[in-house]
N, CA, C and O of each residue as an XYZ file, in Angstrom:
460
protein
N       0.852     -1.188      0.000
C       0.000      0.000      0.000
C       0.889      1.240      0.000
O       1.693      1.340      0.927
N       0.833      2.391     -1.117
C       1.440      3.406     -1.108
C       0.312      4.272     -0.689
O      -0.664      4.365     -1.433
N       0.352      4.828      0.285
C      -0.207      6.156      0.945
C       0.007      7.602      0.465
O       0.592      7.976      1.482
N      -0.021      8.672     -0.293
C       1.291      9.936     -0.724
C       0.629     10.632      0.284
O      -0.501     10.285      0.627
N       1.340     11.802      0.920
C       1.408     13.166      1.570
C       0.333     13.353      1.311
O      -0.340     13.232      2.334
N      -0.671     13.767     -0.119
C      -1.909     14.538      0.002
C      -3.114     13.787      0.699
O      -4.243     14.231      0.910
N      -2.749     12.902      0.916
C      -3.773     11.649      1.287
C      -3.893     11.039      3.078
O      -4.415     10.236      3.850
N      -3.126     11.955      2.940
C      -2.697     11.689      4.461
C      -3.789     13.121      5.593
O      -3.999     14.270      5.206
N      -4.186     12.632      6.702
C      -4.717     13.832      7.332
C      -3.965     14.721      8.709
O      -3.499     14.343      9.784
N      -4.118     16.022      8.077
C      -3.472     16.954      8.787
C      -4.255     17.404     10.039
O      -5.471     17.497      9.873
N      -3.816     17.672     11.146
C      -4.653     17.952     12.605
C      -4.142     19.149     13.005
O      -3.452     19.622     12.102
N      -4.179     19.746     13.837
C      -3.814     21.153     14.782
C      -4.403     20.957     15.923
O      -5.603     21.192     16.062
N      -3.574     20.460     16.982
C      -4.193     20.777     18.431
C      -3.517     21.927     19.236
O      -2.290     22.025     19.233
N      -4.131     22.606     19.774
C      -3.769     23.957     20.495
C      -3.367     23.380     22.340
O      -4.005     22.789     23.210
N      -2.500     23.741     22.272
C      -1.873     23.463     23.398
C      -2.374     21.798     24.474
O      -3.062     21.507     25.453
N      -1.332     21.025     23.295
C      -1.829     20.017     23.560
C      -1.104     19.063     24.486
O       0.111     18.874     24.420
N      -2.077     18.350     25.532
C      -1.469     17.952     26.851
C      -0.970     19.367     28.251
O      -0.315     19.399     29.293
N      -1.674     20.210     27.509
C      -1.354     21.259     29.074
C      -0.211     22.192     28.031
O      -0.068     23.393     28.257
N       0.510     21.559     26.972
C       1.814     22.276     26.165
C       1.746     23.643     26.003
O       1.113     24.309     26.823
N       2.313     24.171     25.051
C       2.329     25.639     24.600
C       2.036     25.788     23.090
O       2.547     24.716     22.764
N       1.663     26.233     22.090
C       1.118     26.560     21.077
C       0.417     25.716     20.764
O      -0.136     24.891     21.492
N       0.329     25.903     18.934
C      -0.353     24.869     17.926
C       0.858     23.448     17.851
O       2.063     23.579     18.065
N       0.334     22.458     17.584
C       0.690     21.556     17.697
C       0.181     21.042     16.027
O      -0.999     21.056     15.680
N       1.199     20.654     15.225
C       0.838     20.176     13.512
C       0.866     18.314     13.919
O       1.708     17.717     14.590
N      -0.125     17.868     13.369
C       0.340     16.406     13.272
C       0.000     16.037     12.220
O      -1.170     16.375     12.044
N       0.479     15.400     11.225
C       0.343     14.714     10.303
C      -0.048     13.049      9.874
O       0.741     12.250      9.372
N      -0.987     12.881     10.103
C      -0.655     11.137     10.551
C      -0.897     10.656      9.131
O      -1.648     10.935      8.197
N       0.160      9.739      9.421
C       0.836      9.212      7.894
C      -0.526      7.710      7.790
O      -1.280      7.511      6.837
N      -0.426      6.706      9.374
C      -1.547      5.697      8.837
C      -2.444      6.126      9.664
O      -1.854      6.755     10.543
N      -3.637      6.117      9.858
C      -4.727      5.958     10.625
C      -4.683      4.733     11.357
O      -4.252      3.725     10.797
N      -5.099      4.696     12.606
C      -5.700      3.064     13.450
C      -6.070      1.920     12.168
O      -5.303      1.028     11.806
N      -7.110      2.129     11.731
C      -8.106      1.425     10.318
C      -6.951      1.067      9.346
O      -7.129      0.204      8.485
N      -6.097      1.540      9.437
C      -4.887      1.545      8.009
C      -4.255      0.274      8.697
O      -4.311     -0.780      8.063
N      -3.737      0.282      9.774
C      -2.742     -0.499     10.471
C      -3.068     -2.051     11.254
O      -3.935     -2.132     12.124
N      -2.476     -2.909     10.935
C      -3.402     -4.271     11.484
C      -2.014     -4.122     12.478
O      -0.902     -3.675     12.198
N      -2.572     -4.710     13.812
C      -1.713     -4.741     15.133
C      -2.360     -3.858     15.785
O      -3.537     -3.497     15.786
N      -0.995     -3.409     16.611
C      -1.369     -3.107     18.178
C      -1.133     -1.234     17.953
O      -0.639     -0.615     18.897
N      -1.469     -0.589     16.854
C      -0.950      1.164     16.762
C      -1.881      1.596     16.675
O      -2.735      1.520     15.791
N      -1.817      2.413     18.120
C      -2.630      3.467     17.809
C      -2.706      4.947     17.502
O      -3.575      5.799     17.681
N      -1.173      4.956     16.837
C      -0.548      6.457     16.248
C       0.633      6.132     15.756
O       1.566      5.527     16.284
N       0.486      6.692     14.449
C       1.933      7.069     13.561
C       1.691      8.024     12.739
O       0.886      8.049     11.809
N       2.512      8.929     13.156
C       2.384     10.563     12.706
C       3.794     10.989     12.728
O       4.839     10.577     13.232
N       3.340     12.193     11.823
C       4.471     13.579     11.866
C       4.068     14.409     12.536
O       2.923     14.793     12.296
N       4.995     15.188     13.911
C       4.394     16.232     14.353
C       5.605     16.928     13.969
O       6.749     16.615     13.639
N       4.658     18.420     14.198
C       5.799     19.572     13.889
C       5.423     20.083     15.107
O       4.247     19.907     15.427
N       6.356     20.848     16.082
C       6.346     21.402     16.784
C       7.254     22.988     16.473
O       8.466     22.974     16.692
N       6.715     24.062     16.059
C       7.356     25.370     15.934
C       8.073     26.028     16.999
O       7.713     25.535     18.069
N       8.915     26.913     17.154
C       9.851     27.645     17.993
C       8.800     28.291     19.019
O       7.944     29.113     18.691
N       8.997     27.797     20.296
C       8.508     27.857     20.960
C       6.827     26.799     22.319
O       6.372     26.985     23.448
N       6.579     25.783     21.135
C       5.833     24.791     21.327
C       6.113     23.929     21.729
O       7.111     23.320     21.345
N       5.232     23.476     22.798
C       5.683     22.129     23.072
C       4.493     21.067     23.459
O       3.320     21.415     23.595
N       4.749     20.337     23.544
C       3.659     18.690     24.107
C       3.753     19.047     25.569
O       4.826     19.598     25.811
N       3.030     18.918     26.542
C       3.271     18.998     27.745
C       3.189     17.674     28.361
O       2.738     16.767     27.661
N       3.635     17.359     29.832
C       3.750     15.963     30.296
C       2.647     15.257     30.087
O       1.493     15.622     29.863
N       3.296     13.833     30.221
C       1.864     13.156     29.933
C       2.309     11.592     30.329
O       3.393     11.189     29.908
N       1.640     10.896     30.975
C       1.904      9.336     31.289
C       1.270      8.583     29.789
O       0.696      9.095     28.828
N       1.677      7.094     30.094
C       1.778      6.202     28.954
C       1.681      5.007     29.820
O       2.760      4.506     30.138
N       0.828      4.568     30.170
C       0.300      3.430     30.992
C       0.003      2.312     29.578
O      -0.341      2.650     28.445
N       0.247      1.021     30.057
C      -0.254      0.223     29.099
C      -0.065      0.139     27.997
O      -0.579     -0.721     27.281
N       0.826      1.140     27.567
C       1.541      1.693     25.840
C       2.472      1.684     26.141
O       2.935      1.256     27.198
N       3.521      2.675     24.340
C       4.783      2.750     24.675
C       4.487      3.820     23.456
O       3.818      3.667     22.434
N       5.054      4.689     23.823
C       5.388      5.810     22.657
C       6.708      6.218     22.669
O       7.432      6.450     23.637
N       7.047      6.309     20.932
C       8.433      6.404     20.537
C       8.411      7.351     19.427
O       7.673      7.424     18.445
N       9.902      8.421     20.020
C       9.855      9.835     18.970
C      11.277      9.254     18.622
O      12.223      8.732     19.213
N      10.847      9.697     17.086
C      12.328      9.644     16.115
C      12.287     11.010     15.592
O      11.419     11.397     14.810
N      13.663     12.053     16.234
C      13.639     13.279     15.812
C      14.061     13.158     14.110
O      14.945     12.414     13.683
N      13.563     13.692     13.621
C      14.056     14.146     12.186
C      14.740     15.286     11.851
O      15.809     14.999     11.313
N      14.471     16.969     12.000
C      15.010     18.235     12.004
C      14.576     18.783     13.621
O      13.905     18.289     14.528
N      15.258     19.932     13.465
C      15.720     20.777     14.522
C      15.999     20.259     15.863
O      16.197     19.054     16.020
N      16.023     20.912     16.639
C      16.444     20.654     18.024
C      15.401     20.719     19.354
O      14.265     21.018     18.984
N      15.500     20.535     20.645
C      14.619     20.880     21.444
C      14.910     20.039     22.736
O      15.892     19.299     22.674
N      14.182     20.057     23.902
C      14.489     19.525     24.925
C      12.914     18.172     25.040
O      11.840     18.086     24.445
N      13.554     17.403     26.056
C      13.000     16.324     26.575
C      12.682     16.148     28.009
O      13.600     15.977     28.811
N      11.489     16.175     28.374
C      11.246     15.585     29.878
C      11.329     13.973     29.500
O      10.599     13.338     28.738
N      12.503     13.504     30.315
C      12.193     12.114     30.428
C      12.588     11.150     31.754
O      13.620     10.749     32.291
N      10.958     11.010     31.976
C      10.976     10.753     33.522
C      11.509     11.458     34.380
O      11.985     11.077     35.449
N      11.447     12.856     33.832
C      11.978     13.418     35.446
C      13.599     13.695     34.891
O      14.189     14.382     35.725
N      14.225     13.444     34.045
C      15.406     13.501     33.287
C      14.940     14.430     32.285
O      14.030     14.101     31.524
N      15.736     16.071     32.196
C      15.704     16.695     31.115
C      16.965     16.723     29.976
O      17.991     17.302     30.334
N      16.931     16.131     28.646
C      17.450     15.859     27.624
C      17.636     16.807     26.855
O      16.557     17.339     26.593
N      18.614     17.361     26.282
C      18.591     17.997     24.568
C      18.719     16.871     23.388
O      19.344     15.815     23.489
N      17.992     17.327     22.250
C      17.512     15.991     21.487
C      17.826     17.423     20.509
O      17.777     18.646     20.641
N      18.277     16.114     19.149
C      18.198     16.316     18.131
C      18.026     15.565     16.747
O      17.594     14.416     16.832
N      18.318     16.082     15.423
C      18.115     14.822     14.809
C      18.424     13.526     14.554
O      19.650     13.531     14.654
N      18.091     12.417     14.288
C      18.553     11.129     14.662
C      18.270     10.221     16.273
O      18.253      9.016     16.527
N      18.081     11.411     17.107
C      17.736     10.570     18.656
C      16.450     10.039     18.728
O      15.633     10.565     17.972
N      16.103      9.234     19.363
C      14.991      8.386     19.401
C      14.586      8.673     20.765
O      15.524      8.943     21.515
N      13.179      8.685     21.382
C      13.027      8.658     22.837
C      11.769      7.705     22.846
O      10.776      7.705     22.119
N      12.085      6.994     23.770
C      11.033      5.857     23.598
C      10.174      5.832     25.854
O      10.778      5.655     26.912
N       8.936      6.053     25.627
C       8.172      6.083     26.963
C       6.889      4.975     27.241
O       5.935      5.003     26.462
N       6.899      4.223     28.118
C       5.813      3.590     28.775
C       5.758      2.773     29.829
O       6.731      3.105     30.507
N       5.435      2.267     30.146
C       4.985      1.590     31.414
C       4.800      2.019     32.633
O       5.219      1.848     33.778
N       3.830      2.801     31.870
C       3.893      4.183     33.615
C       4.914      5.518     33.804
O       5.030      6.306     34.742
N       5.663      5.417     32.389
C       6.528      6.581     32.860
C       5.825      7.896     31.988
O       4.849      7.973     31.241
N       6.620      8.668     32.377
C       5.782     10.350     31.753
C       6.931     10.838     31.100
O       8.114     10.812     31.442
N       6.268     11.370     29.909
C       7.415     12.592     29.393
C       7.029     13.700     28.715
O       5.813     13.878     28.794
N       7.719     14.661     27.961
C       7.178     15.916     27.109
C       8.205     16.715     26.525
O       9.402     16.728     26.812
N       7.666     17.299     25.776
C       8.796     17.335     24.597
C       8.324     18.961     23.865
O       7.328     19.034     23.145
N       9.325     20.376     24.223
C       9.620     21.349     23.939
C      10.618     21.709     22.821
O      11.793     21.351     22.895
N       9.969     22.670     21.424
C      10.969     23.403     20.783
C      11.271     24.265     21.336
O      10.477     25.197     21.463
N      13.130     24.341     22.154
C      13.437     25.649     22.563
C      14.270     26.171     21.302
O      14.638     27.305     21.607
N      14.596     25.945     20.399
C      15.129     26.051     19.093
C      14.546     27.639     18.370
O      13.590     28.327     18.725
N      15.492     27.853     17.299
C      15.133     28.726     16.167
C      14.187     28.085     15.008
O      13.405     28.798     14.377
N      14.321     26.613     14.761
C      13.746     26.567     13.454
C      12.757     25.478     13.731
O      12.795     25.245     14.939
N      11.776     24.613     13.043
C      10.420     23.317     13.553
C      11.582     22.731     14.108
O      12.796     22.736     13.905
N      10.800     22.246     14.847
C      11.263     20.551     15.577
C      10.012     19.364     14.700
O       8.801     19.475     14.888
N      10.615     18.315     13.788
C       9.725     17.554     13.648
C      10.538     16.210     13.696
O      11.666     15.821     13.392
N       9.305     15.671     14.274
C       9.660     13.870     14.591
C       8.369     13.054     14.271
O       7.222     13.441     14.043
N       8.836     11.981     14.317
C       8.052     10.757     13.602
C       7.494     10.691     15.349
O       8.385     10.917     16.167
N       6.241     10.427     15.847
C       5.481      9.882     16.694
C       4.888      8.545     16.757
O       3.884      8.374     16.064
N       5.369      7.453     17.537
C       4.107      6.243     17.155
C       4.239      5.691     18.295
O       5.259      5.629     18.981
N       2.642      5.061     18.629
C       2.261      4.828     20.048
C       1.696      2.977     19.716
O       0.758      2.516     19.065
N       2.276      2.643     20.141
C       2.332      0.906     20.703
C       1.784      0.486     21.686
O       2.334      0.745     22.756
N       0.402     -0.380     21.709
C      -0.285     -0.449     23.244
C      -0.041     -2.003     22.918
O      -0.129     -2.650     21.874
N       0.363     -2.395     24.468
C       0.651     -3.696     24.862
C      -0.578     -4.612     25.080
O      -0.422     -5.782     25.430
């Protein structure tokens, strides 16, 4: 199955999880698209200044693959600088959140895995 970009649906959540701005997500499959256990695989963009605010992951596992720019990481209580290529992977009860303190987007691949 080839999926392209125009076919794909675009979202905007406003300060999402408690965060700070607009929040872009792009989700590349839908739930319905995907046979298994996903219940998210997306592109988010996060702009200069935005961020996801904390958030637990009980019973899941969510995993960010940065792609461009830079930004910081709550993880577990551990704050990170992340950039492209780092991966951050959260669940079993732990919490995290994820800020552009950067000049230019922060975007990463998002996908959430429930056990």
């Amino acid at each position: 199955m080839i999926k392209r970009s125009s076919e794909m649906t675009v979202e905007i959540r406003e300060k999402m999880r408690g965060g700070n701005g607009s929040i872009r997500l792009q989700h590349i499959f839908n739930t319905d698209e995907i046979m298994g256990k996903c219940r998210l695989f997306s592109r988010i963009t996060l702009e200069p200044g935005c961020s996801i605010g904390l958030h637990q992951h009980d019973k899941e596992e969510e995993v960010y693959y940065i792609l461009s720019g830079t930004g910081t990481v709550d993880d577990n209580g551990e704050i990170k600088t992340i950039g492209p290529g780092d991966a951050i992977k959260t669940g079993g009860g732990q919490v995290h959140s994820i800020s552009n303190n950067g000049d230019e987007p922060l975007e990463f691949l998002a996908v959430i895995i429930l056990f």
